[in-house]
C-alpha positions as a Python dict, from the first residue, in 0.01 Angstrom:
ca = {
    (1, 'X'): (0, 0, 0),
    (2, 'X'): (-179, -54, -294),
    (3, 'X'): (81, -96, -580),
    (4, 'X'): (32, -447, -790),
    (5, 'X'): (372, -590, -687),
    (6, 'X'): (573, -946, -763),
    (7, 'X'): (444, -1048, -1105),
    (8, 'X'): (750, -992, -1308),
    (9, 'X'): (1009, -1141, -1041),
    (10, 'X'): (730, -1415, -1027),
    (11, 'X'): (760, -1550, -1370),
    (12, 'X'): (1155, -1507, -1349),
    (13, 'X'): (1178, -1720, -1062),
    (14, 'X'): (923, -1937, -1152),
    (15, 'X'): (1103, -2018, -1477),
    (16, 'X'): (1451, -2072, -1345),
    (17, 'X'): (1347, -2322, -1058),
    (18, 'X'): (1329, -2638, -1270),
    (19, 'X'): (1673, -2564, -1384),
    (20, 'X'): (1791, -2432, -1055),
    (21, 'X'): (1677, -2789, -873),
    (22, 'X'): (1812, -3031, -1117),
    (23, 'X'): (2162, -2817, -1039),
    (24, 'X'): (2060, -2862, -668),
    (25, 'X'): (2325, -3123, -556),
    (26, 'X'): (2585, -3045, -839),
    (27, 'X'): (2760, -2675, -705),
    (28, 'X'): (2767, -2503, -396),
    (29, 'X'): (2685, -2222, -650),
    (30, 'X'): (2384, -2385, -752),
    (31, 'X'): (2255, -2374, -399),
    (32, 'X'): (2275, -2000, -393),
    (33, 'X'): (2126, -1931, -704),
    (34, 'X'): (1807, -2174, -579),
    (35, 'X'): (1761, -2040, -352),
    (36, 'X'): (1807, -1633, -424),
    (37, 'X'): (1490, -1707, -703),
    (38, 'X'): (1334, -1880, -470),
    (39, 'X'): (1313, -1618, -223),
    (40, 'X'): (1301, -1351, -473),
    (41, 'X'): (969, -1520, -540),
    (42, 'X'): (862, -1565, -162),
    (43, 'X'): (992, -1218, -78),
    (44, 'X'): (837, -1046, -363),
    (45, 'X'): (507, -1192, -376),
    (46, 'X'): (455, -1286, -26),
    (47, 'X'): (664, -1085, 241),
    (48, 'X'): (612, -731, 115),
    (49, 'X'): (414, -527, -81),
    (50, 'X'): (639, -277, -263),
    (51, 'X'): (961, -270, -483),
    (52, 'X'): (929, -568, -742),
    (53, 'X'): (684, -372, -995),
    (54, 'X'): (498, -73, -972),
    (55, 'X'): (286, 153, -1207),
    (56, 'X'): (254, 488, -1182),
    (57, 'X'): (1, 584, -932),
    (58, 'X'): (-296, 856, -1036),
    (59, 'X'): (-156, 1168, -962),
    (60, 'X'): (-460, 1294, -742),
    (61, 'X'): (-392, 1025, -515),
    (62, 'X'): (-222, 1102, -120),
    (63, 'X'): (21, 942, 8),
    (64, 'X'): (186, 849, 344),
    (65, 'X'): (509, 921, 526),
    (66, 'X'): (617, 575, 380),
    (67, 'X'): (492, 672, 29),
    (68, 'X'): (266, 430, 49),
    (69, 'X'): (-92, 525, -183),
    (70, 'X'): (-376, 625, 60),
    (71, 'X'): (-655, 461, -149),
    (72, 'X'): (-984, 377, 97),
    (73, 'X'): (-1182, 209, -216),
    (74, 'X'): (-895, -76, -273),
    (75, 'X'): (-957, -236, 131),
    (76, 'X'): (-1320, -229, 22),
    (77, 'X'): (-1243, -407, -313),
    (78, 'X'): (-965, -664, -132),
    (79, 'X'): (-1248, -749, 129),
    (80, 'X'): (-1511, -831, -115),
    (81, 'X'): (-1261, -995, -343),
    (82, 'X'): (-1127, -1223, -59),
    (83, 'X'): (-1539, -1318, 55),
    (84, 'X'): (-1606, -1429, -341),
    (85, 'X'): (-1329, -1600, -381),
    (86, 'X'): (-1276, -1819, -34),
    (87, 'X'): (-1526, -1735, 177),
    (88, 'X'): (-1378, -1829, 505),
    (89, 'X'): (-1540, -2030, 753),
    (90, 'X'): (-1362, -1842, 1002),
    (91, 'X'): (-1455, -1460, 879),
    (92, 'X'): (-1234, -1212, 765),
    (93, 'X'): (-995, -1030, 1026),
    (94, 'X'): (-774, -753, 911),
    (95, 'X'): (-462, -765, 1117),
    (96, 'X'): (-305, -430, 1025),
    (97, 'X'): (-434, -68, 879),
    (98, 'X'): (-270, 210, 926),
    (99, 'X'): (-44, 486, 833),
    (100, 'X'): (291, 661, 852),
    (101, 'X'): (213, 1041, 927),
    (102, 'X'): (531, 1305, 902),
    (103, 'X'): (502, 1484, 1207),
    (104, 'X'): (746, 1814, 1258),
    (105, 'X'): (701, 1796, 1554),
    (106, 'X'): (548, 1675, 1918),
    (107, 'X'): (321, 1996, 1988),
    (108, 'X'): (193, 1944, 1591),
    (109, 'X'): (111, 1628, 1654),
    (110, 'X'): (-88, 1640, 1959),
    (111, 'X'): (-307, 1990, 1771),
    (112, 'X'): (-641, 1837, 1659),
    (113, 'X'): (-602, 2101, 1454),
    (114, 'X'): (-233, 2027, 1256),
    (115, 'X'): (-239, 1883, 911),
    (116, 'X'): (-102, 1561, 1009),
    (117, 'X'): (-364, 1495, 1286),
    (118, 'X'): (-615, 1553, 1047),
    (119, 'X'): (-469, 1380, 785),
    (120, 'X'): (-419, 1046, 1023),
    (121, 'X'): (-725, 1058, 1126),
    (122, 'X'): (-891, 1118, 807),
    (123, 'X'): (-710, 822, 704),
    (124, 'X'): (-868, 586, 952),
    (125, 'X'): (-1199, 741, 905),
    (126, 'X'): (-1233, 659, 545),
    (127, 'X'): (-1059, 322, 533),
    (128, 'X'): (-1302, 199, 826),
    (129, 'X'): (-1572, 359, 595),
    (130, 'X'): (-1492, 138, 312),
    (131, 'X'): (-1460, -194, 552),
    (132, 'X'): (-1837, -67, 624),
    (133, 'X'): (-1936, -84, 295),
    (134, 'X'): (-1769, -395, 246),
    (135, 'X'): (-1989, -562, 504),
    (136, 'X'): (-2298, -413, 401),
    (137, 'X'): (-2207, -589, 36),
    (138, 'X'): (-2133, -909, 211),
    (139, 'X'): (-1781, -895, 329),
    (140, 'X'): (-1795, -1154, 680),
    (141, 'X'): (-1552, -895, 870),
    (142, 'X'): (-1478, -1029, 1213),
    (143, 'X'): (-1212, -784, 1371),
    (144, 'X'): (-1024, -502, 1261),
    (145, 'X'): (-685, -406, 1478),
    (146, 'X'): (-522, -35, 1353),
    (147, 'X'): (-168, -46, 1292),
    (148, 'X'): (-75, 54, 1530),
    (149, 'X'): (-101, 167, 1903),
    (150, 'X'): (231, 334, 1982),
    (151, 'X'): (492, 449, 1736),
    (152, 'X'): (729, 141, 1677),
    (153, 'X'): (1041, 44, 1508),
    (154, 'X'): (1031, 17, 1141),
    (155, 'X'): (1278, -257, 1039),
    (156, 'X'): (1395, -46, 774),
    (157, 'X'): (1338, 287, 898),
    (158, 'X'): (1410, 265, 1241),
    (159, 'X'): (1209, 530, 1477),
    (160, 'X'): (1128, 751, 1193),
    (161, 'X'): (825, 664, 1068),
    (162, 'X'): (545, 721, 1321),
    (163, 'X'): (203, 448, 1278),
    (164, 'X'): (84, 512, 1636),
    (165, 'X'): (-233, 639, 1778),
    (166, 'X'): (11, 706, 2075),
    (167, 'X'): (277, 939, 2001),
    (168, 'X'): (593, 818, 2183),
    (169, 'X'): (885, 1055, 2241),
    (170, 'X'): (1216, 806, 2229),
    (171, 'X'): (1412, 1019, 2461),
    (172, 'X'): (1212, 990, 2757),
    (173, 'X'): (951, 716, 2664),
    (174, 'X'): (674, 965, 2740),
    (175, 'X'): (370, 875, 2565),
    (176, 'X'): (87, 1096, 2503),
    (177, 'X'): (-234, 1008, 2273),
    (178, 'X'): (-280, 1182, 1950),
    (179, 'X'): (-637, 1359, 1827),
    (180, 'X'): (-682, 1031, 1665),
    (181, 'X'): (-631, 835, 1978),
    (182, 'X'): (-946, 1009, 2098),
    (183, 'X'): (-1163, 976, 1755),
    (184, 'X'): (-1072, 583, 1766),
    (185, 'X'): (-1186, 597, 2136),
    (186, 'X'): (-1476, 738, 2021),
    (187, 'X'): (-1593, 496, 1740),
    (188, 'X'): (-1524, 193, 1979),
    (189, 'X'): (-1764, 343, 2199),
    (190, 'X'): (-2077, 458, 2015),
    (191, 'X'): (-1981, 215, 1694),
    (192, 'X'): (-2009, 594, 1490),
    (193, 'X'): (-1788, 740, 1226),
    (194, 'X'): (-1775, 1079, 1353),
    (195, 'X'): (-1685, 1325, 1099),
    (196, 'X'): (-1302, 1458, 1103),
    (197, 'X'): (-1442, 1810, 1119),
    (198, 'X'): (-1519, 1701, 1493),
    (199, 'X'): (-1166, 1639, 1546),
    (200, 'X'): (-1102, 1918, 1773),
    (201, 'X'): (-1441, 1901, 2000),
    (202, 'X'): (-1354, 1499, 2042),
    (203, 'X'): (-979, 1572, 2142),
    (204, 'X'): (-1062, 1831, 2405),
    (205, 'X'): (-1378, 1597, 2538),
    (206, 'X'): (-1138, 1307, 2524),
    (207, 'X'): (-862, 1444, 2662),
    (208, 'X'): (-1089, 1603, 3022),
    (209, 'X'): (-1249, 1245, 3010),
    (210, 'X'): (-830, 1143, 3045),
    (211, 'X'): (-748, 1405, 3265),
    (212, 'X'): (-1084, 1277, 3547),
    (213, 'X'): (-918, 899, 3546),
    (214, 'X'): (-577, 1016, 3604),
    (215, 'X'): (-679, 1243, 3860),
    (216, 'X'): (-926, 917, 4055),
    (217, 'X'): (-592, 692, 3969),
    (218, 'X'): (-335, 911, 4208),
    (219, 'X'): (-332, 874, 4562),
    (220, 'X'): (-444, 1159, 4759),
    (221, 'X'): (-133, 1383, 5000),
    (222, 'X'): (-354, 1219, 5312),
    (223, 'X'): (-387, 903, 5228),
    (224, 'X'): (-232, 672, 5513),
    (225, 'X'): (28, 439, 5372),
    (226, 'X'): (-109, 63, 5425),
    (227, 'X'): (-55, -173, 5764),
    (228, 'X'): (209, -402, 5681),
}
């Protein structure tokens, strides 16, 4: 997300905690207010990055399933930012990018050629773009991990909101990658930003490339069964 978040629930709680600690040991009511500023101030400047204070976004910006601005430029800015102003011994890793992509359903979002496949994967594309940049400019990037490899559950969304480059179907646990499993595949390989308009030639090449390991991984009808 890239809303500017905290600042006003920040000065709040900042102002009522010297008033809030000198009423510490006096009322168990005291406690609770302490300590609901207190983590009003953790939670809304540390622990998440949406709901204390938001301005409207531009309105030609995209968004994901989690409403969440898709805006490549601002990882660029953060990296470059975060280099000037610490410069870590240890580099920069970015734990977590990704995004929530509505999906109606499976057989869309397995089609290279669906507007949600192309919209993940144009999503990854130009936010990995940006970390580029960012390390051309000076930016020590170390590691960057996508968010995520199968579809997870969303504290407060449950299974509805689907990050994975593996689609998972809840049911029956069966997972199957989606057209941006293979482009990913493809960047860690040749270390390439292949264009999004290659979707479709990279999912089918991707997906044979699959389809030969599986194959090598069964056992064949005559195979003898081992010697004890």
């Amino acid at each position: 997300s890239t809303h500017v978040v905290g600042r006003m629930n920040a000065c709040v709680a900042l102002s009522e905690l010297p008033k809030q600690i000198s009423l510490l040991y006096k009322s168990s009511a005291s406690v609770s207010r302490f300590f609901r500023s207190l983590l009003t101030f953790l939670g809304n400047n540390y622990l998440k990055d949406i709901g204390a204070l938001t301005y409207p976004d531009p309105s030609e910006w995209s968004y994901t399933d989690m409403y969440w601005g898709i805006v490549p430029w601002g990882i660029r800015k953060l990296l470059l930012y975060i280099q000037k102003r610490y410069s870590p011994e240890g580099g920069i890793v970015i734990t977590e990018n990704g995004c929530a992509i509505r999906e109606p359903r499976a057989e869309t979002a397995l089609d290279p050629r669906s507007s949600c496949a192309i919209k993940r994967t144009q999503f990854l594309h130009d936010y990995l773009g940006e970390v580029a940049k960012a390390v051309e400019d000076g930016a020590d990037v170390r590691a960057y991990f996508c968010w995520s490899f199968c579809d997870n559950f969303e504290w407060a969304f449950g299974y509805n909101k689907r990050f994975g480059l593996v689609r998972v179907e809840y049911d029956t646990l069966k997972r199957s990658p989606r057209p941006a499993a293979y482009w990913y595949s493809q960047l860690a390989r040749t270390k390439q930003l292949a264009p999004v308009s290659e979707l479709e030639a990279i999912t089918t090449a991707g997906r044979a490339a699959l389809g030969e390991v599986v194959a090598e991984a069964k056992p064949s009808g005559t195979s003898k069964p081992a010697e004890p």
